[in-house]
N, C-alpha and C positions, 0 to 999 in steps of 0.2 A: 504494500500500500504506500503508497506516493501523492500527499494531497499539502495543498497549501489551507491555512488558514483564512478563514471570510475577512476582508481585509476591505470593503468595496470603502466602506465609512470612512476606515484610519486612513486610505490613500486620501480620499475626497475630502477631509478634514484639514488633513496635512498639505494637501494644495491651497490649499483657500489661506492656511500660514508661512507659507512659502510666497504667494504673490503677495498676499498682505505687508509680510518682510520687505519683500522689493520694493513694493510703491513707496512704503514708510520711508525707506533707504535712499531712494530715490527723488521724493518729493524735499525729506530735509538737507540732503544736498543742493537742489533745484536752488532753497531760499536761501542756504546760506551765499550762493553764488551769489546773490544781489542785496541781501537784507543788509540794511542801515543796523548800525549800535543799537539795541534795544532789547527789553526785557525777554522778550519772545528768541533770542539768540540762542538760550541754554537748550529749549524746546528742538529748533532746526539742529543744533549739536547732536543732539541724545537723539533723535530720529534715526539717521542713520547708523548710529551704534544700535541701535536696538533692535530697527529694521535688519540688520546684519545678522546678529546673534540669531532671529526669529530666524530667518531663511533659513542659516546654518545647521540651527538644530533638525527643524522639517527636512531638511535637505535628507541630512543623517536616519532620520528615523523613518521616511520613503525608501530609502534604498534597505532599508529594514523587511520594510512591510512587502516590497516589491517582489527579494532574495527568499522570505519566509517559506521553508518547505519541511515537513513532517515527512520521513521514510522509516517505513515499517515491514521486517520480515523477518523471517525465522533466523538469521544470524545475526540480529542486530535491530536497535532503533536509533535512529539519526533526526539531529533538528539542526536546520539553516536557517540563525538570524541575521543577515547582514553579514559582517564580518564575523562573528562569533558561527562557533561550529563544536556541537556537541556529538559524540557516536561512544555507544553503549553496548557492548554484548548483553542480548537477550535474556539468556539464565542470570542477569546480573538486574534486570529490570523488573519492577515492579508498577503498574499503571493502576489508579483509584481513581473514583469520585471522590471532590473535597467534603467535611462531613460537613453538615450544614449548617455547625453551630460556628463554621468560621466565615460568611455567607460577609458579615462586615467589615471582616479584617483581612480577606484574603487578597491584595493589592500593595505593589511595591511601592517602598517609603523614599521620599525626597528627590524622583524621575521625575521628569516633567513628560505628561501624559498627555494624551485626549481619546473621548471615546474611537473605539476599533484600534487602540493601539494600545496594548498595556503591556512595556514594557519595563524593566528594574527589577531591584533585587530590593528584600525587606527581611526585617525580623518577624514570622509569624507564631503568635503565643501558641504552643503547642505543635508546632512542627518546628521551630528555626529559621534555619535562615532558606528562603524561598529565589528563584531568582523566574523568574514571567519573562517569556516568550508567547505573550497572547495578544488577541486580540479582544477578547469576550472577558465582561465579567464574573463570579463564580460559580453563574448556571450552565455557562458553557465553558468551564476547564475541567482540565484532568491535571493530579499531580502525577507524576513520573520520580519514583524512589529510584538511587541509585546512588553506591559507593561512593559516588563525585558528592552527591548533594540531592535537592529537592527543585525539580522545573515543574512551572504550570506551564501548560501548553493548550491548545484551543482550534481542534479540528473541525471539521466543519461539520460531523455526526459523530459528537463523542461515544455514542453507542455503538454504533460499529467499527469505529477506534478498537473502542477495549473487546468486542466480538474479535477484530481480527488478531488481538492482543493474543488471546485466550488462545485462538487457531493456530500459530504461530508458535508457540512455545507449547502444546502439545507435540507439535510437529517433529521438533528439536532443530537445533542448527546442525548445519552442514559444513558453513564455514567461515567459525564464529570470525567476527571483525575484532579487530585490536580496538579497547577503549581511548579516545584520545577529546580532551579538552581544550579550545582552544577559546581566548577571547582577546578582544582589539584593545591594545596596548595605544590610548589616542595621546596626542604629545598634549594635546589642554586639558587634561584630564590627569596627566602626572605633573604638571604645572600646578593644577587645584590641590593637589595631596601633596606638593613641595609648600610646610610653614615656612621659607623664607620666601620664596618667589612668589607666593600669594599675596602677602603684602608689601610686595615692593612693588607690583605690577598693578596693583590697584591702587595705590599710592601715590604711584609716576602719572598714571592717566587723570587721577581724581581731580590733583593739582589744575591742571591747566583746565578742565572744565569747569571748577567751582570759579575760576579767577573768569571766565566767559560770562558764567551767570553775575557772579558779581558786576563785572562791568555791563553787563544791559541792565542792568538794577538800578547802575547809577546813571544810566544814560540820560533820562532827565535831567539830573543837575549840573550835566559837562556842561561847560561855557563853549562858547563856539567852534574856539579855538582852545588846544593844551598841547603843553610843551612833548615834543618825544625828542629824547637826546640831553646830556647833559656836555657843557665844553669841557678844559681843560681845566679849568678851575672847580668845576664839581657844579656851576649853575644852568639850572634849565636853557635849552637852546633849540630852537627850528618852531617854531608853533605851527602846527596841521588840523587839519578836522581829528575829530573824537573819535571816526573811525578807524584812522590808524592803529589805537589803541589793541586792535583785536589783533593786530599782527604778534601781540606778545604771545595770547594763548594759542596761538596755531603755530606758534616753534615750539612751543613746549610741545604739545601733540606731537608735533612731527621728531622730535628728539624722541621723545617716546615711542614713534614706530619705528622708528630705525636702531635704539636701542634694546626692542622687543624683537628685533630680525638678532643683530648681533650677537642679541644674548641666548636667544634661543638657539645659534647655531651652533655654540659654545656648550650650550646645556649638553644637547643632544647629543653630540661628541665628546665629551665626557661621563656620560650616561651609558655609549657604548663602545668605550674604551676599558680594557680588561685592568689595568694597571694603572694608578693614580688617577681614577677619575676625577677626584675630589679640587684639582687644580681649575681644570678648566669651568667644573661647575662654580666654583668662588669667582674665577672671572667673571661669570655670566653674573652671579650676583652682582659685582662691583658694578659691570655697564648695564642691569637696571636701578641700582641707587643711583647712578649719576643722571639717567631720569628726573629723580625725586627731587638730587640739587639744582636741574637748572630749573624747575619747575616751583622752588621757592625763591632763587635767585630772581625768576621775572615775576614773584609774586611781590619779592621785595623792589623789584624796578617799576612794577606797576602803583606802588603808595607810593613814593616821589613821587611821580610824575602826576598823580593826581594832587599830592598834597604841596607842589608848585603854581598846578593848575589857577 
């Protein structure tokens, strides 16, 4: 048996947050392209970052739902989610109904979901720890016991799932498959479980977008004119429009992508390096703190220049 899971929702869901992402992405670039100083700046910033992530993720979790295959026979049961790939020797598996008194709980903790796509891993009270491969709620999974652990899974007639379960291992195997576990090693995903590169990385970005909002904040009370540049003697010099001002937060941004390339090339490569990886990752550290210093350095060249103004 060879069937995919009912998937029609999670794809069609997942579309509509995919395009949703790009307009988002697309529309707050559109305005930052021409918006004046103004409070509405932080808005057109964060658009695109957000629009971004949304796509990313839908992106990710389509090519999930799309790859999703359940195989089942006498020497084995196999699941294709995506890049993750599960196969199990038969005598080693066991398939149930969940009982029904966990009809509440039985859904992965801290994934970002939508209906027809339930994907993550959770702690469930009374079984442990769970990892979902589905796309149905608890009326329609099955768990799958096995040495590795506990998968729900979500065929498309779990009743004849577990008939051909039962057919199958009367049968016996013939020629069992080798058990093998594999899951997607994502580089922003050991970025999230790295405590230092987590806060330095959100850190280095935050800066220069609070210093954005800030300045549309204050965009009412700029005078016409404010100084950008100080001379040789340390005094205010060039007066411009207000809008200049935003050139300070868009090098910090741009420091921070080019220090999120660098650093990350550095991670990575010290990550899979057998021997003293520990060097190259401390670089990468170093070039995203220097993120965070230029990112207060123009926090601090942005109060000058307003408080010349």
């Amino acid at each position: 048996m060879d069937v995919a899971p009912p998937r029609t929702q999670g794809i069609l869901i997942g579309l509509a947050i995919l395009l949703a992402g790009i307009g988002a992405a697309t529309l707050g670039l559109s305005q930052l392209a021409r918006a004046a100083i103004s409070p509405a700046l932080l808005l057109w910033a964060a658009l695109p970052m957000a629009g971004t992530a949304a796509a990313g993720l839908a992106l990710y979790r389509l090519h999930g739902l799309i790859t999703a295959r359940y195989v089942l026979n006498r020497n084995g049961l196999g699941v294709r989610w995506g890049l993750a790939v599960e196969e199990i020797p038969l005598p080693e598996v066991r398939i149930e109904r969940p009982q029904h008194s966990l009809t509440g709980s039985l859904r992965p903790q801290g994934a970002i979901r939508w209906p027809g796509c339930v994907v993550g891993a959770g702690e469930i009270e009374g079984l442990g720890r769970v990892e979902f491969f589905s796309t149905r709620g608890h009326a329609g999974m099955l768990l799958v016991t096995s040495p590795n652990g506990i998968l729900a899974i979500s065929p498309p007639d779990p009743d004849a799932f577990l008939r051909a379960f039962v057919a199958a291992a009367r049968q016996g195997a013939l020629d069992p498959i080798e058990g093998r576990s594999s899951r997607p090693d994502l580089f922003p995903a050991r970025l999230w479980r790295d405590p230092i590169a987590r806060p330095l990385l959100f850190t280095g970005i935050a800066l220069p977008l609070v210093l954005l909002g800030f300045l549309g904040l204050r965009a009412t009370s700029l005078p016409a004119a404010v100084p950008f540049g100080f001379d040789s003697l340390g005094n205010p010099d060039s007066l411009v429009p207000p809008g200049r001002l935003l050139l300070l937060p868009l090098i910090g941004g741009l420091c921070w992508a080019c220090d999120l390339a660098l650093g990350s090339a550095l991670y990575r490569r010290g990550a899979d390096r057998a021997l003293r990886p520990e060097g190259d990752r401390s670089l990468a550290y170093a070039i995203w703190a220097l993120a965070v210093v230029v990112g207060l350095l123009l926090w601090g060249a942005a109060l000058n220049l307003l408080a010349a103004a």
